[in-house]
C-alpha positions in Angstrom: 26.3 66.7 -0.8 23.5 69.6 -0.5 20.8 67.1 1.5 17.7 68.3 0.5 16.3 70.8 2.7 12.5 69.1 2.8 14.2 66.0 3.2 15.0 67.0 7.2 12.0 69.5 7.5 9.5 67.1 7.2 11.3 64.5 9.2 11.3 67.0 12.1 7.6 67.8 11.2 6.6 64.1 11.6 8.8 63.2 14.5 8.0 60.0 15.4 8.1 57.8 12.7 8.2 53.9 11.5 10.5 53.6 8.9 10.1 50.3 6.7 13.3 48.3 6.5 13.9 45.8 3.8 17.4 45.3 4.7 18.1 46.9 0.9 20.3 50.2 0.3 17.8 52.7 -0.2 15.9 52.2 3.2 18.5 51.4 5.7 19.9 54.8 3.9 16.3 56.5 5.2 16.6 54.7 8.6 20.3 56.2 9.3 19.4 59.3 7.9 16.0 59.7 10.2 18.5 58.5 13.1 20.6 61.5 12.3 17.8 63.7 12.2 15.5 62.3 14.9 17.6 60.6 17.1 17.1 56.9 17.7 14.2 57.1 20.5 12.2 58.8 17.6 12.1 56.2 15.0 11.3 52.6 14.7 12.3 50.2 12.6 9.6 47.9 10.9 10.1 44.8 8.7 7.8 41.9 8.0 9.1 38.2 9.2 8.0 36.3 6.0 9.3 33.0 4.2 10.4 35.7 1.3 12.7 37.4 3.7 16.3 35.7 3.6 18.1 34.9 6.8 21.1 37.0 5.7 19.0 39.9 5.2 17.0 39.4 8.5 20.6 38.9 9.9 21.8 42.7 8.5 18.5 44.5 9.6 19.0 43.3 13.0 22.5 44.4 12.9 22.0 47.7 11.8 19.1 48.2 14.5 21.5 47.0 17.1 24.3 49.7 16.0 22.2 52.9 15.8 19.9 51.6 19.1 16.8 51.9 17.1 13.4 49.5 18.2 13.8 47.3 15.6 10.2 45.2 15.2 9.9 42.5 12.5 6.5 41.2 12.5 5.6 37.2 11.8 3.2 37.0 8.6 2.5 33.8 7.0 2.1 35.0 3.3 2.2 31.3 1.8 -1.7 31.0 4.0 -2.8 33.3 1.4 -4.1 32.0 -2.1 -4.0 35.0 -4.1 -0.3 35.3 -3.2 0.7 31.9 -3.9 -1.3 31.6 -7.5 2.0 33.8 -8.4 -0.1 36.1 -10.8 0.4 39.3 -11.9 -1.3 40.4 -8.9 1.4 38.6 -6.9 3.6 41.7 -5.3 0.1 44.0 -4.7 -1.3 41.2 -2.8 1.9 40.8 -0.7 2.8 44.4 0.0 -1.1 45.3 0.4 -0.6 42.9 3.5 3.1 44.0 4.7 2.1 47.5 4.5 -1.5 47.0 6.4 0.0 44.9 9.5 3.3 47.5 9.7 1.3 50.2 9.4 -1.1 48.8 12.1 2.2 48.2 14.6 3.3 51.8 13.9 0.0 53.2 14.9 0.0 51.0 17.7 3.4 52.6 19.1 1.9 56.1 18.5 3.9 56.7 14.8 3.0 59.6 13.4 3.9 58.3 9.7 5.2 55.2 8.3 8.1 56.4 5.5 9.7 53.7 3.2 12.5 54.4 0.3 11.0 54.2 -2.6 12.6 56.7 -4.8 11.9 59.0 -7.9 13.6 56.6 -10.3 10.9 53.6 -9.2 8.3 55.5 -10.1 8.9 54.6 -13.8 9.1 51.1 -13.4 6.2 48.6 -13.4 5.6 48.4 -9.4 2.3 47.1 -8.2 3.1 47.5 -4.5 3.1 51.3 -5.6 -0.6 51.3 -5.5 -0.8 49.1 -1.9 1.3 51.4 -0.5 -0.9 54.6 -1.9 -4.2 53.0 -0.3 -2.6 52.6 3.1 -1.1 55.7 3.1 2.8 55.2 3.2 5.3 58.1 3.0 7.6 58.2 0.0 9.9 61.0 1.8 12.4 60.3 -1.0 10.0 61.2 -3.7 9.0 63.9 -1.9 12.2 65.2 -1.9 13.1 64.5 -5.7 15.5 62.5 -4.6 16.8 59.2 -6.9 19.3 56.2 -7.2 21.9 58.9 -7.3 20.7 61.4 -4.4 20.1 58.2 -2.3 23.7 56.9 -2.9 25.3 60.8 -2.1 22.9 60.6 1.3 24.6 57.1 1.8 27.8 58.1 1.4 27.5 60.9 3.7 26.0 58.4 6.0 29.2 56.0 5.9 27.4 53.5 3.4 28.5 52.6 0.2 25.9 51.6 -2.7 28.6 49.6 -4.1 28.8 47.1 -0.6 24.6 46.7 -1.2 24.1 44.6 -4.4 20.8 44.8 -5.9 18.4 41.9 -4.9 14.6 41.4 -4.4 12.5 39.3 -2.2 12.8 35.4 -2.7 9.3 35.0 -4.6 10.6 36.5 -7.0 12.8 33.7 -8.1 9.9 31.5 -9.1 8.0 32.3 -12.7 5.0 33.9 -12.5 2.1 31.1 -12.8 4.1 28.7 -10.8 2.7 28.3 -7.3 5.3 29.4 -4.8 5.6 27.2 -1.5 7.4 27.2 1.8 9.3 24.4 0.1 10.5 26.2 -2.8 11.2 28.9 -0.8 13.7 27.0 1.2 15.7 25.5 -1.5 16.2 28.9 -2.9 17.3 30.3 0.1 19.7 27.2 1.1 21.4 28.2 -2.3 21.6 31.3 -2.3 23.1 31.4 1.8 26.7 30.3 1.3 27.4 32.9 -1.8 25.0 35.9 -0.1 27.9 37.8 2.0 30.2 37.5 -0.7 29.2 38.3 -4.4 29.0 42.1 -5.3 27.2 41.6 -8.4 23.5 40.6 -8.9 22.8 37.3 -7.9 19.5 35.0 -7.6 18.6 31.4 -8.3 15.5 30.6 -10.0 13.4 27.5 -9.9 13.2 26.3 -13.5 11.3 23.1 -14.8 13.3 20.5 -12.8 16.6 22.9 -12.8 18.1 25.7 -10.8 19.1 28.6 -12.7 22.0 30.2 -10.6 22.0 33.9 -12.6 25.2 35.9 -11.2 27.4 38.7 -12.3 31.0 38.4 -14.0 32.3 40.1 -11.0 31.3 37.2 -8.9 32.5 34.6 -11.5 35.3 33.4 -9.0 32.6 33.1 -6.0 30.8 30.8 -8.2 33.3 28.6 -9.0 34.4 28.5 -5.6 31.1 27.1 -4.2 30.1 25.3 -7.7 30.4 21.9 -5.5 28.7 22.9 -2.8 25.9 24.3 -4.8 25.7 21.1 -6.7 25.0 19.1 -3.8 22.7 21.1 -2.1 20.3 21.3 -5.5 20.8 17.1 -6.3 19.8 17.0 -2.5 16.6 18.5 -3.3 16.0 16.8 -6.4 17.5 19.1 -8.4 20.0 19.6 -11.6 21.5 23.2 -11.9 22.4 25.4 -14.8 25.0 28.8 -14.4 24.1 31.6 -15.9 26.5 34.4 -16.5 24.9 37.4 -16.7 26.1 40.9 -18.9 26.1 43.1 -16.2 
């Protein structure tokens, strides 16, 4: 694929940079592209250590900061300490990533960062994202926007890279699996994350359990139908453990 030629220029113009690593597609395909560019003594990697942040996913980011030999810092915040966050409002996600973004960004500078870049691309700018406006007041780089770069771009970038959009399957952070106006807790946290653990390194499809009025809704795709039923039992046991029924839902996708 033609890479974007700003894409590289104003990598090399920064030179130093933290690059903020969910685990997700889109910004391990920023890290391993600023790698290419850089070199791995020239970028750091930066993710936040939170109760939303799956073990599997901490797992993979430290992983991938082991193969390329970048400094790979994940930072300890205790979100749940603050009240706006666990209210669960619509406020929720700005109040978290107003708080990832400040402390990361802090670290960068720290190290002498001369930008902190995360992959937030064309196509999320028309979707309803509050962290959009966190991220604007503390200054993070959308180099993918700034390329025009999208879903698709990213994906030609990642396969040019040696990483397939089809092996990442889309996800979010584990608050989001609690309704909005439900307080979220460490607790809750925990029991969606013991669920979700033995089916995470194997479903392709999306896949999330939501705490729902007494129940567990285990949402998945077709794809992974087999997957399911595979681990229905162990599932089962783990929610009635935690006082729990569970519910399957197959989703159209």
């Amino acid at each position: 694929m033609p890479i974007p030629g700003i894409l590289k220029d104003r990598l090399l113009d920064i030179q130093y940079c933290g690059i903020l690593f969910s685990g997700g597609y889109d910004s391990e395909v920023l890290l391993r592209y600023a790698v290419e560019v850089l070199g791995a003594s020239d970028v750091l990697s930066l993710t936040a250590d939170t109760s939303m942040l799956a073990g599997f996913y901490r797992e993979h980011i430290m992983s991938v900061g082991r193969e390329l030999g970048v400094e790979t810092l994940l930072v300890p915040l205790d979100l749940i300490s603050i009240e706006a966050f666990t209210m669960n409002t619509g406020r929720r996600c700005y109040v978290c990533k107003k708080e990832i973004y400040s402390k990361l960004k802090a670290e960068a500078v720290l190290r002498h960062c001369k930008a902190v870049l995360d992959g937030t691309s064309t196509d999320d700018l028309n979707e309803y994202r509050p962290g959009l406006a966190a991220a604007a007041e503390t200054g993070i780089v959308h180099l993918f926007v700034e390329s025009s770069m999208g879903a698709k771009e990213i994906a030609e970038l990642g396969e040019h890279l040696g990483i397939k959009k089809e092996d990442y399957p889309s996800d979010s952070c584990l608050a989001t699996r609690i309704p909005s106006g439900n307080r979220i807790s460490s607790d809750l946290l925990h029991i969606v994350e013991i669920m979700e653990a033995p089916l995470r390194p194997s479903v392709k499809g999306r896949f999330r359990v939501e705490v729902h009025f007494g129940k567990l809704l285990v949402n998945y795709s077709a794809i992974d139908e087999r997957v399911v039923e595979k681990h229905l039992k162990q599932l089962t046991r783990i929610a009635e453990k935690s006082g729990y029924g569970i519910k399957l839902n197959k989703l159209n996708q």
